[in-house]
C-alpha positions as a printed NumPy array, in Angstrom:
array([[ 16.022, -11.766,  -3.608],
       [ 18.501,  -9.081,  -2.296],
       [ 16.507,  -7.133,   0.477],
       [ 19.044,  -4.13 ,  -0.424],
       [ 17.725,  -4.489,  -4.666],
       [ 13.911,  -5.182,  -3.436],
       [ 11.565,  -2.706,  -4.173],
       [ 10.109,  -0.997,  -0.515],
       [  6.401,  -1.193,  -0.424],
       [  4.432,   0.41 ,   2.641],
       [  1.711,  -1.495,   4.474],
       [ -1.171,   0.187,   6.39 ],
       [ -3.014,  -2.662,   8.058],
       [ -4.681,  -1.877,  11.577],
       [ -5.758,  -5.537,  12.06 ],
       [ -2.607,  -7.435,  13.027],
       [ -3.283, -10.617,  11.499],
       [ -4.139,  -8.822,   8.294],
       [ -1.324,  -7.044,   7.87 ],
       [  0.753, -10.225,   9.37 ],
       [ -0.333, -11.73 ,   6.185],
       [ -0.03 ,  -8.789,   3.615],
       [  3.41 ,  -8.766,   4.587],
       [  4.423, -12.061,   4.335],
       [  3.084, -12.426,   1.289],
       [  4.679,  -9.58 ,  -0.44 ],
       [  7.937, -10.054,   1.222],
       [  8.106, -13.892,  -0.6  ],
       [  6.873, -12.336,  -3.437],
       [ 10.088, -10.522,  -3.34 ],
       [  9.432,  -6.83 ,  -1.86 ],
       [ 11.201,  -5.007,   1.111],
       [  7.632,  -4.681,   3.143],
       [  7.473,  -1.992,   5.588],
       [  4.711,  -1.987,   8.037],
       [  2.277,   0.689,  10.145],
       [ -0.79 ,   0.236,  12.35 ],
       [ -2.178,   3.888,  12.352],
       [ -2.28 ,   6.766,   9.59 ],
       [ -0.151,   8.817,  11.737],
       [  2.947,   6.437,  11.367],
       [  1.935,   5.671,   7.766],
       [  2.338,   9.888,   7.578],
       [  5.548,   9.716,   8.734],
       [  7.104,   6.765,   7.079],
       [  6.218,   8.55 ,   3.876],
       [  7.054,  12.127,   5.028],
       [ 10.568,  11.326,   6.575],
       [ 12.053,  10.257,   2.48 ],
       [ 14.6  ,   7.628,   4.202],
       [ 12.534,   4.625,   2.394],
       [ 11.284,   5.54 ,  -1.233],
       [  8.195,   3.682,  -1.332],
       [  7.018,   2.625,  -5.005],
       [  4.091,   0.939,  -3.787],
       [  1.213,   1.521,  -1.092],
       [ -1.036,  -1.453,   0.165],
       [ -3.471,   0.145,   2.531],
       [ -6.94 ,  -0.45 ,   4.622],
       [ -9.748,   2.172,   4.184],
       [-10.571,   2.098,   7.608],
       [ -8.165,   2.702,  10.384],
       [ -8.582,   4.225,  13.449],
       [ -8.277,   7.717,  14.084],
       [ -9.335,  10.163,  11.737],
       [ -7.64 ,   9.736,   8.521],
       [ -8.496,   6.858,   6.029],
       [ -6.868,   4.515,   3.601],
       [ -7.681,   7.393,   1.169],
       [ -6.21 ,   9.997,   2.688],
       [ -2.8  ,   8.107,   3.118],
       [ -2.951,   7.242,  -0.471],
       [ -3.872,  11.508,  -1.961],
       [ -0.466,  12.067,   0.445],
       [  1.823,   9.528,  -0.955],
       [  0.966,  10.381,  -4.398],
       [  1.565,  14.343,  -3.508],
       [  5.315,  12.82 ,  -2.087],
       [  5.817,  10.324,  -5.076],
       [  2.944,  10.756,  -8.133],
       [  4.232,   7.395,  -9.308],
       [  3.741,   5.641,  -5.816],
       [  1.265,   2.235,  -6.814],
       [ -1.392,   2.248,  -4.709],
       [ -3.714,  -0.786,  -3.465],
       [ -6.43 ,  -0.464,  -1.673],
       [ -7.743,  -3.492,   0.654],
       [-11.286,  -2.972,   2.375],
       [-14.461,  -5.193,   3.323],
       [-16.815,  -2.434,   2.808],
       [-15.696,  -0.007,   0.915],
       [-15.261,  -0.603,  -2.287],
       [-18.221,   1.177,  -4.19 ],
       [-16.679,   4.192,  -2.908],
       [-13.134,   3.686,  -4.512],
       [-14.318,   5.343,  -8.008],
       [-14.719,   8.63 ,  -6.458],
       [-12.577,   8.741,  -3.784],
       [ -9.249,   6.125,  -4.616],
       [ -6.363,   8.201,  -6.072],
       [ -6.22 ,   7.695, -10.209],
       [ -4.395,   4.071, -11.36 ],
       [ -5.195,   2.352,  -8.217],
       [ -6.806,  -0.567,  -7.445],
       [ -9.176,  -2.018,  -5.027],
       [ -9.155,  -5.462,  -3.258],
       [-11.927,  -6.306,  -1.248],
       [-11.647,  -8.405,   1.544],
       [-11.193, -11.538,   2.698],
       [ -9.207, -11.899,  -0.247],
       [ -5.882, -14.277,  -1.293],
       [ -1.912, -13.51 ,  -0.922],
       [ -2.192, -13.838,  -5.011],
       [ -4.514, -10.892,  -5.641],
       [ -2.353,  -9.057,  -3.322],
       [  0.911,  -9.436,  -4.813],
       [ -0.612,  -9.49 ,  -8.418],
       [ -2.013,  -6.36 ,  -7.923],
       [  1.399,  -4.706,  -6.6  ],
       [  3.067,  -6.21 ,  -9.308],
       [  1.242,  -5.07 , -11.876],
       [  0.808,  -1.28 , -11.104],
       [  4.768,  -1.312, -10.656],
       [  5.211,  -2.862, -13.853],
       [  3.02 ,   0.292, -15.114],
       [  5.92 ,   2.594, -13.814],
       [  9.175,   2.967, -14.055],
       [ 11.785,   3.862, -10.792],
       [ 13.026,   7.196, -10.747],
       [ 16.601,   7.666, -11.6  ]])
């Protein structure tokens, strides 16, 4: 696929191998992955506009002081349409109350499938804005 015609996705993975993997995956599934290690640079991938992210695969728990969740409520307030995927190994009774409306959660250890499945079909829920 044309890297220029893929669709950006953002991925907030503070385990390297983990988000080594998310990556990959979604890149040969056809998507122009961008990657970030902390909620601070997730912040300001999203807040700087040069990418137009239509999808958000990201960890609950990172280090620092904002969570997967947080990242998430802020990329929806940039883009409302932004898919969003959480990925967690312990947090997943919590995503009812606290994941961001249309999401969906993936609890880990998990397969490059349900990964890219789940990306694809939130996007295919939306349309790009024109």
């Amino acid at each position: 696929m044309d890297v220029a015609n893929a669709v950006p996705v953002l991925v907030v993975e503070d385990e390297i191998m983990v988000s080594m993997i998310i990556e990959e995956a979604l890149s040969d599934g056809g998507y122009h992955v961008t990657t970030a290690r902390t909620a601070d640079w997730a912040l300001a991938h999203l807040a700087s506009g040069d990418v137009g992210f239509r999808a958000l695969v990201t960890d609950i728990r990172l280090e620092g002081r904002m969570t997967g969740w947080d990242i998430a409520r802020r990329a929806r307030e940039l883009r409302p349409d932004v898919a969003v995927v959480y990925v967690s190994a312990d947090s997943g009774a919590k995503w009812p109350s606290l994941g961001v409306p249309g999401s969906r959660f993936i609890q880990k250890p998990f397969t490059i499938d349900q990964i890219v499945t789940a990306v694809s079909s939130l996007l295919s829920r939306t349309s790009p804005e024109t």
